[in-house]
N, C-alpha and C positions, 0 to 999 in steps of 0.2 A: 231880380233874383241875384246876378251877378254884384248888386253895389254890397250886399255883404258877404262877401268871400274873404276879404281882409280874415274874416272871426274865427277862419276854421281853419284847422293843419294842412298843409300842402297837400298830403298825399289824399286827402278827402277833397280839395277842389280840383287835382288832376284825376281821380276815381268820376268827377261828376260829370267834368267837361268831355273825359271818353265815354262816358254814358249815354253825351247827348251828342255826339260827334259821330263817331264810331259803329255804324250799324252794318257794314257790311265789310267781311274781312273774308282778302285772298289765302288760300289752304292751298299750299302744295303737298303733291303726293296725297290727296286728300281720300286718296281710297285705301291707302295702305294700310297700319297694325296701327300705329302712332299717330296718322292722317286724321282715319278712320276715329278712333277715340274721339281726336281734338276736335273733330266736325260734334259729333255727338254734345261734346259738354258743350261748345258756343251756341248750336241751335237749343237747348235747353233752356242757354240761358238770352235765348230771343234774338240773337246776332242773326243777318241773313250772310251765307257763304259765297263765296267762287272758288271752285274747285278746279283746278289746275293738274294734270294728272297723265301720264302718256299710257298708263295702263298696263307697263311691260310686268310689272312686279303684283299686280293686284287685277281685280276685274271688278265689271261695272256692277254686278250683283251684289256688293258693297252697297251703293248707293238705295237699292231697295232694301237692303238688313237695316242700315241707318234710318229709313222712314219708317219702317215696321215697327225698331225699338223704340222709334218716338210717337208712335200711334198718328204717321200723318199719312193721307191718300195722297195717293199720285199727285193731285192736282195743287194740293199746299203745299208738298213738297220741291216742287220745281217751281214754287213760286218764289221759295227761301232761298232757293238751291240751284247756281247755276255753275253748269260742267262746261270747262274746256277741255279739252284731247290735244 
């Protein structure tokens, strides 16, 4: 796959190799207003998270609204989804 990369624009082999590299990304503040979104759209779009978070500005009831809106139980949820404190 990689011998013709030559053939395509940059920004389409660096799009590919974070595609196949890139499956799990640190969120901080990841409970918060702007956290909280940016968690949303990456598990959409199949990234799994680590949520990094002290909790002084938000609360963990975040993290169950974000599974709710993405229709996953408990249990695939913290499979994608892991919380530091």
């Amino acid at each position: 796959m990689f011998i013709f990369l030559f053939l395509y624009p940059i920004e389409s082999v660096i799009k590919l190799i974070v595609q196949k590299i890139m499956t799990k990304i640190l969120i901080t503040g990841g409970t918060g207003f702007i956290g909280s979104h940016t968690c949303l759209l990456l598990l959409e779009r199949g990234y799994d998270l680590i949520i990094y978070d002290s909790f002084i500005n938000s609360s963990e009831k975040v993290l169950g609204r974000i599974g709710t809106i993405l229709k996953f139980d408990h249990d695939s949820f913290y499979k994608r989804v892991k919380v530091i404190k």
